[in-house]
C-alpha positions as CSV (number, residue, x, y, z in Angstrom):
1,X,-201.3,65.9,-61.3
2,X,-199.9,62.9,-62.8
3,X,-201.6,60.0,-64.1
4,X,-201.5,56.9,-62.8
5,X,-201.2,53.0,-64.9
6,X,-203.6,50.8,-64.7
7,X,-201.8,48.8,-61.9
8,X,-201.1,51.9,-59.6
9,X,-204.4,53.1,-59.8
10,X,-205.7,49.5,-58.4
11,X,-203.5,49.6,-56.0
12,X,-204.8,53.2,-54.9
13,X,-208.3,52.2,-55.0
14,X,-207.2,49.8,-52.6
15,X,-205.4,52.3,-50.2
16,X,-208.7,54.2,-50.5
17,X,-210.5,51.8,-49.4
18,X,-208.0,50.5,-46.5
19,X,-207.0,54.3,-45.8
20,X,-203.9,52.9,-44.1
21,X,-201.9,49.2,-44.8
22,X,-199.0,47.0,-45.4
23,X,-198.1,45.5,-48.7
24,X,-199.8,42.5,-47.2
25,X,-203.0,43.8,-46.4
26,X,-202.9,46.1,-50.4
27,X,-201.9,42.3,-51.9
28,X,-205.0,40.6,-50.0
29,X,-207.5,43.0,-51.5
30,X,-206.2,42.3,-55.4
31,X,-208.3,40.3,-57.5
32,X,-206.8,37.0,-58.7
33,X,-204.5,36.0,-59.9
34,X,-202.4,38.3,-57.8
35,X,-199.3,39.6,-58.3
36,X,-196.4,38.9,-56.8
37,X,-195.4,41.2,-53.0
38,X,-192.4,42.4,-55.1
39,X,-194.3,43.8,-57.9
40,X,-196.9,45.4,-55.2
41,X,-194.0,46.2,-52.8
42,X,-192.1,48.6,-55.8
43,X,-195.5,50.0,-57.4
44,X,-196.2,50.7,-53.9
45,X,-192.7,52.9,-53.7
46,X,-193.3,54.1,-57.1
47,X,-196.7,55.4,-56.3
48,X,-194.5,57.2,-53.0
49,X,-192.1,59.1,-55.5
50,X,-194.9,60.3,-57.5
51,X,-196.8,61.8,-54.0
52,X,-199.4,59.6,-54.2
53,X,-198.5,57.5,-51.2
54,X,-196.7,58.3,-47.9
55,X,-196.2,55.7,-45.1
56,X,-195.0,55.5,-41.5
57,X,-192.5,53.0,-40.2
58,X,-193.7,50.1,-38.3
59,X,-190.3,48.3,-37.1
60,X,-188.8,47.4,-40.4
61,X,-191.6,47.3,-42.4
62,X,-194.1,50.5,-43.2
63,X,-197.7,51.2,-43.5
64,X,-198.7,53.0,-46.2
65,X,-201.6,55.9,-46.7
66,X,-202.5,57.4,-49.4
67,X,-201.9,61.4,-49.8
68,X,-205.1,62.8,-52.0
69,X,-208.3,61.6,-51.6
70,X,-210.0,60.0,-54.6
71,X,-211.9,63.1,-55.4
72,X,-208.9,65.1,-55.5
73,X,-207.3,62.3,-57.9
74,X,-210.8,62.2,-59.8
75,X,-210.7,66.1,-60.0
76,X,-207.4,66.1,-61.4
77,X,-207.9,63.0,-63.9
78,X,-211.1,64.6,-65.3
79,X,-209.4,67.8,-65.7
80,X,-206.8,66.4,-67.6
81,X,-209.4,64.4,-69.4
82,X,-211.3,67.7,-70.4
83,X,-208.5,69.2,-71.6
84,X,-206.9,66.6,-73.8
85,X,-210.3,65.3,-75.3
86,X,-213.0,68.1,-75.7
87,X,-210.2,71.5,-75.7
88,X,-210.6,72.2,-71.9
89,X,-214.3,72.9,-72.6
90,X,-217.2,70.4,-70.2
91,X,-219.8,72.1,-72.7
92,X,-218.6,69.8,-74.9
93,X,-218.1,67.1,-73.1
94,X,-221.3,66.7,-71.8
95,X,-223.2,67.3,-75.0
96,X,-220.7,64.8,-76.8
97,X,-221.7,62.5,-73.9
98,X,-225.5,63.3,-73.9
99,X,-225.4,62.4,-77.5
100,X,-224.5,59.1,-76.9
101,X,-227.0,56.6,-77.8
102,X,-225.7,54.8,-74.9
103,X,-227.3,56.6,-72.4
104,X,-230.2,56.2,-71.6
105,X,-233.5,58.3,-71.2
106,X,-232.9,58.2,-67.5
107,X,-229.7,58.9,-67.0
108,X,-230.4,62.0,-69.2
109,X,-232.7,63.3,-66.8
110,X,-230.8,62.3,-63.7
111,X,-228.1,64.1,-65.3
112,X,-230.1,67.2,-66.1
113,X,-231.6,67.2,-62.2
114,X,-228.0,67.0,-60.8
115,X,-227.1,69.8,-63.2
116,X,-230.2,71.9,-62.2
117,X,-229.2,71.2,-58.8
118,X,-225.8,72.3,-58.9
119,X,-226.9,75.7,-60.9
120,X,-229.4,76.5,-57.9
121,X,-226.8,75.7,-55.6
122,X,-224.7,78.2,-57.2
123,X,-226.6,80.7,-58.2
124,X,-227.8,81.1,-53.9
125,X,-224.0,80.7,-53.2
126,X,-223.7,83.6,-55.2
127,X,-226.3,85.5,-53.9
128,X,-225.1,85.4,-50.4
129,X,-221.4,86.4,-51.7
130,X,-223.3,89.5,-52.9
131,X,-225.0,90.2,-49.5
132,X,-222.5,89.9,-47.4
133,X,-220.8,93.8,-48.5
């Protein structure tokens, strides 16, 4: 997946959020100062060439929608993330992450739960994979 600039990924946030609008209704949601309809109008089309964005014809204007959901763009980023930064391995990004004096004590252990979660989850997922022979 590609990456996205800073401006198209705003612009996607916005269509995420919208799930459906006209260059109008991306431009209203920007923070100020704005940009100009022009500059939203061809990121808008640029974001449509890279398959980010599709739209539907409304007269002579369009409506625009985006085409992966921000998990799937989130996936992909993080992926790419992963691979460039820590050698394709989350073992060492999380501990290079837990080892930031940044995080806090809680957020540790939130982080732990949700990975103890997500190992039980797994772990009966697998278990019912094996049963089901």
């Amino acid at each position: 997946m590609r990456e996205l600039t800073r401006a198209e990924e705003q612009i996607m946030h916005v269509l995420w959020e919208i799930e459906k609008g006209l260059v109008k209704d991306i431009l209203d949601r920007l923070p100020d100062p704005k940009p100009a309809y022009n500059t939203v109008s061809t990121i808008v089309r640029i974001l449509e060439k890279k398959g980010f964005v599709d739209h539907e014809a409304l007269g002579k204007t369009h409506r625009y929608f985006p085409r992966i959901t921000l998990n799937e763009y989130r996936r992909g980023f993080l992926k790419s993330f992963v691979n460039r930064f820590f050698g394709n391995s989350y073992q060492e990004m999380v501990s290079f992450f837990a080892s930031d004096r940044k995080i806090t004590l809680q957020e540790l252990e939130e982080m732990k739960l949700s990975l103890a979660e997500e190992i039980e989850r797994q772990k009966t997922e697998g278990a019912d994979e094996r049963t089901v022979d």
